[in-house]
N, CA, C and O atoms as a DFTB+ gen file, in Angstrom:
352 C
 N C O
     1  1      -4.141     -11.096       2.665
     2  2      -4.719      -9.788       2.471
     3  2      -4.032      -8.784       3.390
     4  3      -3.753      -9.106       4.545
     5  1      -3.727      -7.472       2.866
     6  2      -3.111      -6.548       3.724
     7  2      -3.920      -5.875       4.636
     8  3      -5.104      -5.672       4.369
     9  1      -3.342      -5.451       5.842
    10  2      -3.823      -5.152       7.037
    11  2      -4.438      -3.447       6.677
    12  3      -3.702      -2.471       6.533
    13  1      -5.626      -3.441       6.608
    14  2      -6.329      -1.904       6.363
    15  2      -5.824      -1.033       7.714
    16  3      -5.658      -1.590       8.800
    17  1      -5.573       0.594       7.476
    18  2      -5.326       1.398       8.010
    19  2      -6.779       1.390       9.049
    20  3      -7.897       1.102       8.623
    21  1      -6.449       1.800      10.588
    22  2      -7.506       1.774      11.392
    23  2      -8.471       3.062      11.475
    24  3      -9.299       3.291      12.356
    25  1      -8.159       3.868      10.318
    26  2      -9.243       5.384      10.398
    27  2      -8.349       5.873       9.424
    28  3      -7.204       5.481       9.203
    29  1      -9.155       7.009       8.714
    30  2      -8.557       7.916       8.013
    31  2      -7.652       8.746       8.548
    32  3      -6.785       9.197       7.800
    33  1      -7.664       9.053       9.708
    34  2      -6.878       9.970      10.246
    35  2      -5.424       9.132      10.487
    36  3      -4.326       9.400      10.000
    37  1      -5.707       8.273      11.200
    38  2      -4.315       6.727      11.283
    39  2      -3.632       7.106       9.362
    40  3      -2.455       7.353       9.101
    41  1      -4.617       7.045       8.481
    42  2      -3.983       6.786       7.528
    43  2      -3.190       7.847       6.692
    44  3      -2.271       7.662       5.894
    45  1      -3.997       9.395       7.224
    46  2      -3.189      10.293       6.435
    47  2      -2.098      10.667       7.701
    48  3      -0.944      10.787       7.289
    49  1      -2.228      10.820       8.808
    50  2      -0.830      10.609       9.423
    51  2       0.233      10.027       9.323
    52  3       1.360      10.383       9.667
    53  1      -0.205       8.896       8.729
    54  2       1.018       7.843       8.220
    55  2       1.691       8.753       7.000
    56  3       2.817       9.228       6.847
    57  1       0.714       8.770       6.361
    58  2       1.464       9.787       4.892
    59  2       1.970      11.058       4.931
    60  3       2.665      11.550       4.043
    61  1       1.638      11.593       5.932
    62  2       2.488      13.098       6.319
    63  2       3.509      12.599       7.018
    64  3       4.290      13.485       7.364
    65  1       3.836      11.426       7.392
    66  2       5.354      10.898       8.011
    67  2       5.888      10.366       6.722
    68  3       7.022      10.333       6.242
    69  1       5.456      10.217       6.570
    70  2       5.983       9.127       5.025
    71  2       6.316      10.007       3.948
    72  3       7.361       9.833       3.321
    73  1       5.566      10.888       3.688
    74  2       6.356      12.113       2.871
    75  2       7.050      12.914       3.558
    76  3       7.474      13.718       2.727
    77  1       7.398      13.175       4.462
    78  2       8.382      14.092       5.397
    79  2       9.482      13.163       5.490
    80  3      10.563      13.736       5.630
    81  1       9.532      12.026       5.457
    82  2      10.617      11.106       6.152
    83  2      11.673      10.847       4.171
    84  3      12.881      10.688       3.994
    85  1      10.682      10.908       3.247
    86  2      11.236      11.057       2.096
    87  2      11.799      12.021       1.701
    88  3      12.719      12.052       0.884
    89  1      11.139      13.170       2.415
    90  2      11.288      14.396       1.353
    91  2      12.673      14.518       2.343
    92  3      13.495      15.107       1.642
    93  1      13.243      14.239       3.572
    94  2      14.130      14.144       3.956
    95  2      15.393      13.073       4.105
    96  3      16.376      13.068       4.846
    97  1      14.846      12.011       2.892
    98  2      15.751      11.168       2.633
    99  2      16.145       9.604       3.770
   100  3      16.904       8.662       3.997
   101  1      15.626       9.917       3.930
   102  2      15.785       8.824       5.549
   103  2      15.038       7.847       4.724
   104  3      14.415       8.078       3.687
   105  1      15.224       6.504       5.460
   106  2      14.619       5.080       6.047
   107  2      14.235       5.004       6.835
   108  3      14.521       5.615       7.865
   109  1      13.071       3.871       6.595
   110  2      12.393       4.128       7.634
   111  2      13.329       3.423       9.092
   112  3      13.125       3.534      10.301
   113  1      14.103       2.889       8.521
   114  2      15.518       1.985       9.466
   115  2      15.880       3.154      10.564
   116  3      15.747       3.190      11.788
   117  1      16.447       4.191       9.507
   118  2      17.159       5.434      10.013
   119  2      16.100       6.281      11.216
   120  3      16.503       6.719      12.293
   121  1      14.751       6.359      10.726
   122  2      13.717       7.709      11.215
   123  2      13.547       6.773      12.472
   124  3      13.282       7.329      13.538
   125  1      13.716       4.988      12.433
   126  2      13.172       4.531      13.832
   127  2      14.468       4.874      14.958
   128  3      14.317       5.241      16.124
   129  1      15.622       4.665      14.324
   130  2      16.663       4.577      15.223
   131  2      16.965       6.265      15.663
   132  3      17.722       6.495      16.606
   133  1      16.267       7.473      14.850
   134  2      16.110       8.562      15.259
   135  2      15.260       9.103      16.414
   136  3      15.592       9.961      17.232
   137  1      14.115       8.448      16.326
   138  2      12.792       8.355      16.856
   139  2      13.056       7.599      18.207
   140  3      12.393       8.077      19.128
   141  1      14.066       6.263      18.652
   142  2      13.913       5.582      19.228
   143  2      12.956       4.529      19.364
   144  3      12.441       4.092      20.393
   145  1      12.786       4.173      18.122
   146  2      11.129       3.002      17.874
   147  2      12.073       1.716      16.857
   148  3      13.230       1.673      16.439
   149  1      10.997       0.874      16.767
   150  2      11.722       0.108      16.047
   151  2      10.737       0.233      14.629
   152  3       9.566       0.560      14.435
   153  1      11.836      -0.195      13.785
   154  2      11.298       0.041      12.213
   155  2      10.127      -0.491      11.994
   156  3       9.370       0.129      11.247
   157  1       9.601      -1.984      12.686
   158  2       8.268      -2.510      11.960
   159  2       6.923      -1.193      12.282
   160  3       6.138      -0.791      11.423
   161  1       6.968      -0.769      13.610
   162  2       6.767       0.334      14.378
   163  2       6.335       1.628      13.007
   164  3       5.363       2.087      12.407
   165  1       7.709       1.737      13.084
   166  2       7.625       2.976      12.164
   167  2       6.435       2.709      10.629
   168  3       5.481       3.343      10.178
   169  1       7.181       1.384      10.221
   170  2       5.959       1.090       9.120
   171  2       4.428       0.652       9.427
   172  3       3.482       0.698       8.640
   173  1       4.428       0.410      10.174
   174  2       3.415       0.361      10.896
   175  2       2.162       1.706      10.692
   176  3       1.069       1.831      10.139
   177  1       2.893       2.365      11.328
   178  2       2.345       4.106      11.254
   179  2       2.648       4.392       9.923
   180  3       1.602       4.951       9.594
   181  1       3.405       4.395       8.861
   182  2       3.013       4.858       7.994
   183  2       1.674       4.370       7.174
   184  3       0.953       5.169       6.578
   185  1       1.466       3.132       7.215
   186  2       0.489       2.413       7.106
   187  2      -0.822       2.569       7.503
   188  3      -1.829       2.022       7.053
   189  1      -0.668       3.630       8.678
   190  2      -1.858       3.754       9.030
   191  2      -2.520       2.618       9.932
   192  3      -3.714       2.604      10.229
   193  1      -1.693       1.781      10.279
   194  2      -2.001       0.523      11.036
   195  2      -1.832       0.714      12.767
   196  3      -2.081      -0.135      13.623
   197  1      -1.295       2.196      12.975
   198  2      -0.810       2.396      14.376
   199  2      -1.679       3.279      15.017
   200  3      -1.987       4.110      14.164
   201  1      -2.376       3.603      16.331
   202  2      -2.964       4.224      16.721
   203  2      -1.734       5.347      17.533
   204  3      -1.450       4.946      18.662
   205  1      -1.157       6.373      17.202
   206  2       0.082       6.471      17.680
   207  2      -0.189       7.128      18.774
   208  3      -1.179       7.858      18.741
   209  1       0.593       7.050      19.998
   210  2       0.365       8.019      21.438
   211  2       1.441       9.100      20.738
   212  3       2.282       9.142      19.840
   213  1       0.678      10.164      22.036
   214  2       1.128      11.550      21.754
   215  2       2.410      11.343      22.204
   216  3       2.942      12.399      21.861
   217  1       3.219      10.722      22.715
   218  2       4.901      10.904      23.116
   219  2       5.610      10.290      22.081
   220  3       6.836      10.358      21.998
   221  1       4.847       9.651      21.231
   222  2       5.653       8.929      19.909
   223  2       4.949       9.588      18.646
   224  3       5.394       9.503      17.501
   225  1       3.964      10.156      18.958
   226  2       4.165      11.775      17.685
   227  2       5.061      12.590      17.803
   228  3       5.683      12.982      16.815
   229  1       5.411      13.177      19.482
   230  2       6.517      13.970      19.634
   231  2       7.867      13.697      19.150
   232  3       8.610      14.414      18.479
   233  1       8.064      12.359      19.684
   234  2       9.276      11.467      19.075
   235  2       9.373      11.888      17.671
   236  3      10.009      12.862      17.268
   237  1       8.704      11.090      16.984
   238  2       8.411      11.086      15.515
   239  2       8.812      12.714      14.694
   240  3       9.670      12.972      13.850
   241  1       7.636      13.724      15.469
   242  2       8.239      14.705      14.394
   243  2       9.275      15.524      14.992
   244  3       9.303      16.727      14.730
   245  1      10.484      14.784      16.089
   246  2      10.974      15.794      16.341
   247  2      12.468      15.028      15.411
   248  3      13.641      15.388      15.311
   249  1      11.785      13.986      14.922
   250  2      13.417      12.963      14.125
   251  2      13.050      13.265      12.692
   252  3      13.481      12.881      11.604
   253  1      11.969      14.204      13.136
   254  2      11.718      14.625      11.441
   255  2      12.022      15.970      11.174
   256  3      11.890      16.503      10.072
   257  1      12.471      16.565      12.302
   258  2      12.770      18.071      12.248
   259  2      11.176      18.866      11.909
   260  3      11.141      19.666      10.974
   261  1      10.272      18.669      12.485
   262  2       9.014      19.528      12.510
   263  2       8.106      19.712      13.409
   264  3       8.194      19.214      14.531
   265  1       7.226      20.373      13.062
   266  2       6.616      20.460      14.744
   267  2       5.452      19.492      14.459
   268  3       4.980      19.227      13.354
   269  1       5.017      18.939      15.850
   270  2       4.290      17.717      15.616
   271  2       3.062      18.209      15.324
   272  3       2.278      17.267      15.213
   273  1       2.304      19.723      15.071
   274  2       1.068      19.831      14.988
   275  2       0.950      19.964      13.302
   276  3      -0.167      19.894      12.788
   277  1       1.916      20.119      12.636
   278  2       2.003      19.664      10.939
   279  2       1.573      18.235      10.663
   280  3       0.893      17.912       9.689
   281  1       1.972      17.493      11.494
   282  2       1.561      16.314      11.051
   283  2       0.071      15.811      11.960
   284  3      -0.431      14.697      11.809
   285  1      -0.267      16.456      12.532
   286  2      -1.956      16.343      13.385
   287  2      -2.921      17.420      12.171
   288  3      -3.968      17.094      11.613
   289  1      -2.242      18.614      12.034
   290  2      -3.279      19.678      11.876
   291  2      -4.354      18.882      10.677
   292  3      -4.109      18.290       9.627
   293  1      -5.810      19.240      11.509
   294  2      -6.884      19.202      10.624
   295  2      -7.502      17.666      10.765
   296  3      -8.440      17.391      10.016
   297  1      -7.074      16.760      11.589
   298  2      -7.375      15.153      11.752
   299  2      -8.457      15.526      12.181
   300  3      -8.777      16.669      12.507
   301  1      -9.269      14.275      12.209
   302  2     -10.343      14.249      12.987
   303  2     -10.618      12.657      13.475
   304  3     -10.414      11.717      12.707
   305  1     -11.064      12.496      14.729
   306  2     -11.044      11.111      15.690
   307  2     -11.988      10.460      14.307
   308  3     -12.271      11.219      13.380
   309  1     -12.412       9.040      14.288
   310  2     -12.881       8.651      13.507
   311  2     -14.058       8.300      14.124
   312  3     -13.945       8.126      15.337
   313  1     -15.640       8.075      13.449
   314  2     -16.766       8.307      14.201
   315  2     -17.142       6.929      14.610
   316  3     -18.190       6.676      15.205
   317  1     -16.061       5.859      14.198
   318  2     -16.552       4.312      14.350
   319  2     -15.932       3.782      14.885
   320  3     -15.297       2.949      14.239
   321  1     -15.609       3.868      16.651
   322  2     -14.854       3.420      17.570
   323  2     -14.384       1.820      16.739
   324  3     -13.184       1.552      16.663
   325  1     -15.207       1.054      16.282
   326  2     -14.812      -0.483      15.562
   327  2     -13.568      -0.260      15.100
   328  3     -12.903      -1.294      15.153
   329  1     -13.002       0.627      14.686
   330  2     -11.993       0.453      13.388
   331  2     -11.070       0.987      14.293
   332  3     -10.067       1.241      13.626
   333  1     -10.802       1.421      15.968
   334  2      -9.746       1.754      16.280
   335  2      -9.078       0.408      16.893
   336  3      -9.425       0.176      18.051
   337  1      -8.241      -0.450      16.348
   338  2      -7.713      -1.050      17.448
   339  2      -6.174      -1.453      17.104
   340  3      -5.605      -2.537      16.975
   341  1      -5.818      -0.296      17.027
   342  2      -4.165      -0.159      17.645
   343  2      -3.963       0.348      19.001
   344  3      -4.818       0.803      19.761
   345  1      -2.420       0.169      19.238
   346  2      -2.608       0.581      20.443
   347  2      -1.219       1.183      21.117
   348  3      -0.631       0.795      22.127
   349  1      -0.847       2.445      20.060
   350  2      -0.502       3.433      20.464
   351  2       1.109       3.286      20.526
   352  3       1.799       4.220      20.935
């Protein structure tokens, strides 16, 4: 069974990387070795499986050419501490 995203917010973050990282043609191979992360990493977060720290959002949308509050704006923490356990 596949590993569920740890919050909605984990999960549409993943997808505002995941369509930015397309709409700019990259792999996710390419966006880790941009980013300085490693690819499982990267899929990881698109997945929604990553609790990501703020220095690897910065990372992230700066190998995406955007500002990192495009890919935050409008999240919200999730209200069921249970479901957070990534770790950043």
């Amino acid at each position: 069974m596949a590993k569920q995203p740890i919050s909605d917010a984990a999960e549409t973050f993943g997808a505002r990387v995941r369509a930015r990282r397309n709409e700019l043609g990259k792999s996710q191979e390419r966006l880790a070795d941009d980013s300085g992360m490693h690819w499982t990493f990267i899929g990881q977060v698109e997945r929604g499986q990553r609790n990501v720290s703020l220095h690897n959002i910065l990372k992230i949308a700066e190998a995406l050419s955007m500002d990192a509050g495009e890919l935050v704006r409008g999240l919200r923490a999730p209200e069921d501490a249970t479901r957070q356990n990534g770790d950043g």
